[in-house]
VEXDREN-2710 file (C-alpha; in Angstrom, 1 decimal):
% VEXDREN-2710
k/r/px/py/pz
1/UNK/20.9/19.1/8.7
2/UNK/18.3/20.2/11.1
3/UNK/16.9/18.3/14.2
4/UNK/14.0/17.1/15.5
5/UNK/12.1/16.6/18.5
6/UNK/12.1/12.9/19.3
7/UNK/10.1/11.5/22.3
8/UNK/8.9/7.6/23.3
9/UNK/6.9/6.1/25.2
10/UNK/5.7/3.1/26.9
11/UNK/1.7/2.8/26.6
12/UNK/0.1/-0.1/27.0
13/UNK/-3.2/-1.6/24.6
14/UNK/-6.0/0.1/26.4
15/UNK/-3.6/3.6/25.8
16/UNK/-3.1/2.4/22.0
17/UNK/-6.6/2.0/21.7
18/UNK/-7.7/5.5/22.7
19/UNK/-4.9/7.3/21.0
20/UNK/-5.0/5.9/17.9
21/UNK/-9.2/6.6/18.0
22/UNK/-8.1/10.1/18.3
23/UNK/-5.5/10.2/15.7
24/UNK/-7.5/9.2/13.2
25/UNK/-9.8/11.6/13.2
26/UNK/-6.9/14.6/12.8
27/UNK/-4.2/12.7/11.0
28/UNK/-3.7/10.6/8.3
29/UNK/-2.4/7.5/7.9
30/UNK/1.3/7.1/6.9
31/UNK/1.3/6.3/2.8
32/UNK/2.7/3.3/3.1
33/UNK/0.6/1.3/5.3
34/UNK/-0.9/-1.8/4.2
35/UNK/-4.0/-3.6/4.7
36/UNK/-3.4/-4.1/8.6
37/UNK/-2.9/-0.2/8.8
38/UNK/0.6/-0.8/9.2
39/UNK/4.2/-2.0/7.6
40/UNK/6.8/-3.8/8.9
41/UNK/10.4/-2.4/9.5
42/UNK/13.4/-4.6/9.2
43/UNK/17.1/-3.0/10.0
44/UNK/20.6/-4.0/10.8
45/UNK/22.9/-2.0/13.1
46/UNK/26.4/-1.9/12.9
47/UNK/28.2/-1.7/16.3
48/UNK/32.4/-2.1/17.1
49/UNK/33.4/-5.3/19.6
50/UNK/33.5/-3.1/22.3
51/UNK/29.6/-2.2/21.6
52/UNK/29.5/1.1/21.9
53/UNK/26.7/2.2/20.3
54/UNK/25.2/0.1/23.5
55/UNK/27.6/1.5/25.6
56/UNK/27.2/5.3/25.1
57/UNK/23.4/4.1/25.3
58/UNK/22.8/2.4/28.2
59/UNK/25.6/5.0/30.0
60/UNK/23.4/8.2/29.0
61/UNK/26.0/9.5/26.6
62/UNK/24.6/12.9/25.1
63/UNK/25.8/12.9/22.2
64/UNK/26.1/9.6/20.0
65/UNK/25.4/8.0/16.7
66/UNK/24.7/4.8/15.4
67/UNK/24.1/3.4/11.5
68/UNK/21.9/0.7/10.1
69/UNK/21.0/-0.5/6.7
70/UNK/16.8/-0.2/6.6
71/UNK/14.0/-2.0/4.5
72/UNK/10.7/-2.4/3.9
73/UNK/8.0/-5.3/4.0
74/UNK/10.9/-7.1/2.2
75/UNK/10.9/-5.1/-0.5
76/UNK/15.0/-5.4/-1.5
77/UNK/14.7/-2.8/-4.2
78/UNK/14.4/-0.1/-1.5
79/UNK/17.1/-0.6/1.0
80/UNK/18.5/3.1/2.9
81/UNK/21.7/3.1/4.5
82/UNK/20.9/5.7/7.5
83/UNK/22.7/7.6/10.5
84/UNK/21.0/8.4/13.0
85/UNK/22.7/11.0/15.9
86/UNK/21.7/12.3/19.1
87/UNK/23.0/15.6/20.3
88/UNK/21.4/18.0/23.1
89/UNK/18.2/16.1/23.3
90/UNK/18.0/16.5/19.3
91/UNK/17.8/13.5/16.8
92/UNK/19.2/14.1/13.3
93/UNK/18.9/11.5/10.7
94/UNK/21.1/11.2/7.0
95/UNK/20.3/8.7/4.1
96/UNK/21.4/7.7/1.3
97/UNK/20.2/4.3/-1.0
98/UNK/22.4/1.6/-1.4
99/UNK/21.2/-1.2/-3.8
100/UNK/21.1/-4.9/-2.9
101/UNK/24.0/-6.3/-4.2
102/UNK/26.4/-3.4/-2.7
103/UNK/23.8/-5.0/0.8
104/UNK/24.9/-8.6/0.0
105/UNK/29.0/-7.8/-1.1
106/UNK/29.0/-5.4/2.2
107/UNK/27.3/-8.5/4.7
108/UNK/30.3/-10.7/2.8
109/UNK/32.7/-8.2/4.2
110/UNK/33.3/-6.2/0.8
111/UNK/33.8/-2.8/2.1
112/UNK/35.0/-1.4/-1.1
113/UNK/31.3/-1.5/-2.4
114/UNK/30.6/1.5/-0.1
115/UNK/33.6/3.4/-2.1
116/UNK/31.3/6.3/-3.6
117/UNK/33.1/9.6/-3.5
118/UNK/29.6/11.0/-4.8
119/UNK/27.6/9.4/-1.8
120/UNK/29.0/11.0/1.7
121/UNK/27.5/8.4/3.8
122/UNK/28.6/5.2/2.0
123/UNK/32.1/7.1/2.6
124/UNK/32.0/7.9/5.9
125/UNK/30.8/4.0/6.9
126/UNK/33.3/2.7/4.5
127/UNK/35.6/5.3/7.0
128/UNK/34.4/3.8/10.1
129/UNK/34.6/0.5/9.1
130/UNK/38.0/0.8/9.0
131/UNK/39.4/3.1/11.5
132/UNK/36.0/2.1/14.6
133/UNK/36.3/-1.3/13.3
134/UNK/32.1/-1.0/13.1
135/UNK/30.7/-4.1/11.8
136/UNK/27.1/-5.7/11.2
137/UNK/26.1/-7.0/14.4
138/UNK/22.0/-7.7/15.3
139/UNK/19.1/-7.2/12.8
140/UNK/16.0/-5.6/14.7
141/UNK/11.9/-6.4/12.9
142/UNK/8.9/-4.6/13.6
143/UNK/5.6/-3.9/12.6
144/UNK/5.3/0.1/12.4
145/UNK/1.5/1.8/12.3
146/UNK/2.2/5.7/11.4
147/UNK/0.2/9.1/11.6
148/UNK/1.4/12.4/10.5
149/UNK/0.0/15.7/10.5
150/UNK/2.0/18.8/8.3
151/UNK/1.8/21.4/10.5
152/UNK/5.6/20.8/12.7
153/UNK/5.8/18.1/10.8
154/UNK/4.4/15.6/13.5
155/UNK/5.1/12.1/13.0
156/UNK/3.5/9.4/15.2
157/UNK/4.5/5.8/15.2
158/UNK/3.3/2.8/17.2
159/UNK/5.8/0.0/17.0
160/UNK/4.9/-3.8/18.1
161/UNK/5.6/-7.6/17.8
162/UNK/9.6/-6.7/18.2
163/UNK/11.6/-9.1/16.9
164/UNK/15.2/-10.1/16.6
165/UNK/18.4/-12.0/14.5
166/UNK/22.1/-12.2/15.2
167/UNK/22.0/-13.7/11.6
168/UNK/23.2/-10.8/10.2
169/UNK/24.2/-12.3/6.5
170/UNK/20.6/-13.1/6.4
171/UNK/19.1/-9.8/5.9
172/UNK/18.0/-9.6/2.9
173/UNK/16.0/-13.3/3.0
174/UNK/12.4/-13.2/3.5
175/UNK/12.2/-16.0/5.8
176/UNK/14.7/-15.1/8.5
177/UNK/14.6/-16.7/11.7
178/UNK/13.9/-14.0/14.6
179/UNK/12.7/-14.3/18.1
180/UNK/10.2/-12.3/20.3
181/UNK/12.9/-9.3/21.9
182/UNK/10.3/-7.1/23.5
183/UNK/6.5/-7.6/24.4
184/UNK/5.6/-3.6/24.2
185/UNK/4.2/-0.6/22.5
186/UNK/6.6/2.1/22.2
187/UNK/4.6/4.9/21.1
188/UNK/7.4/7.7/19.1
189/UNK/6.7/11.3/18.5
190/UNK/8.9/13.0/16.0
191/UNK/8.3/16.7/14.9
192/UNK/10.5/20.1/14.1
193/UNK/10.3/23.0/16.1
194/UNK/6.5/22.8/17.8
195/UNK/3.6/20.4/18.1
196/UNK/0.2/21.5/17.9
197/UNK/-1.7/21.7/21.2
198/UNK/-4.5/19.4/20.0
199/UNK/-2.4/17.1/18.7
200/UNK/-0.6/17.0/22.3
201/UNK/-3.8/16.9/23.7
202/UNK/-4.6/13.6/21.8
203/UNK/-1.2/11.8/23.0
204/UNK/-1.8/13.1/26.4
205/UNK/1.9/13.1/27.0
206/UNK/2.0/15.1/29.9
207/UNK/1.4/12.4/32.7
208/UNK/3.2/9.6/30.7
209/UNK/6.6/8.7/31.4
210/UNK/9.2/9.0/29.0
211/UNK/11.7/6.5/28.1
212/UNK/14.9/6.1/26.4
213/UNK/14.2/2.6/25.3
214/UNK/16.0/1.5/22.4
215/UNK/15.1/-1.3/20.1
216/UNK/18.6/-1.9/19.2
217/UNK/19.9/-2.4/22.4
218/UNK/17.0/-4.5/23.8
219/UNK/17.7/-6.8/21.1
220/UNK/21.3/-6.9/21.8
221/UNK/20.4/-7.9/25.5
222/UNK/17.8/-11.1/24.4
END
């Protein structure tokens, strides 16, 4: 499993603005978008009761991991379960599908759906269920606009209108109830082992100040 490069940003509209001008005219647009130029991401995380996936977080822990279950503009016959890890400055991301009834029996507390000796990551949650006593704990919704470029295999996302749930059993429902956890753009850059210089030269990254903001944890704070 190789890493990536993962970097984000605070920018504000006027920033936005400018960037995404500039984008456009070397990228393209992610696939997926829709009509708005964008998609919106909905995901649940799964933390223990003594929160550690905020924990090792918010305490600058170098190495750490964290899963969710992930869809798309509600679309329930595409649902990833996915682990995301940090270590040495490096994200690395797994996935595997998991169809929505094994979603619904697993929010009902049926583990043994995620018993697939054929699927490693259903196993090792199904694992950690058990023996970190991780459970479903916040759902996190944003609207996602996305530009990539092939060379390093750049990625550029703008996420907005952050939105959160505790009503975790309610995932899968188009009309969940969320509330307003972050007024921001957090501009991401994802990409392998370089990034083009004109590309950098659009984000002008250089004077910006990076953060380590979370969307999961900012929720968890509301």
């Amino acid at each position: 499993m190789n890493g990536r490069h993962e970097l984000k940003h605070y920018i504000d509209v006027s920033d936005y603005a400018q960037i995404r001008a500039k984008l456009r005219a070397v990228a393209r647009p992610d696939k997926n978008a829709g009509t708005d130029g964008g998609y919106i991401i909905r995901s649940l995380y799964f933390d223990n009761y003594s929160d550690k996936a905020v924990v090792d977080k918010l305490s600058g822990q170098s190495r750490r991991e964290k899963f969710r279950l992930r869809l798309y503009n509600g679309d329930t016959s595409f649902i990833r379960l996915e682990r995301k890890s940090k270590a040495n400055r490096m994200a690395y991301k797994e996935s595997a599908a998991i169809t929505a009834e094994q979603c619904e029996a697993l929010l009902a507390g049926e583990y043994d759906c995620l018993k697939q000796p054929d699927i490693p990551l259903l196993m090792e949650l199904y694992t950690k269920i058990h023996y970190q006593h991780l459970r479903p704990r916040n759902i996190v919704e944003y609207h996602r606009e996305a530009y990539v470029y092939h060379a390093g295999n750049v990625r550029i996302t703008f996420d907005t209108r952050i939105k959160t749930s505790n009503n975790v059993t309610g995932f899968l429902k188009p009309n969940l109830t969320t509330i307003p956890a972050a007024n921001a753009i957090i501009m991401e850059i994802k990409y392998d082992g370089f990034m083009p210089d004109f590309i950098r030269n659009c984000l002008q990254i250089g004077w910006r100040n990076q953060t380590e903001f979370s969307k999961y944890v900012v929720a968890r704070l509301v």
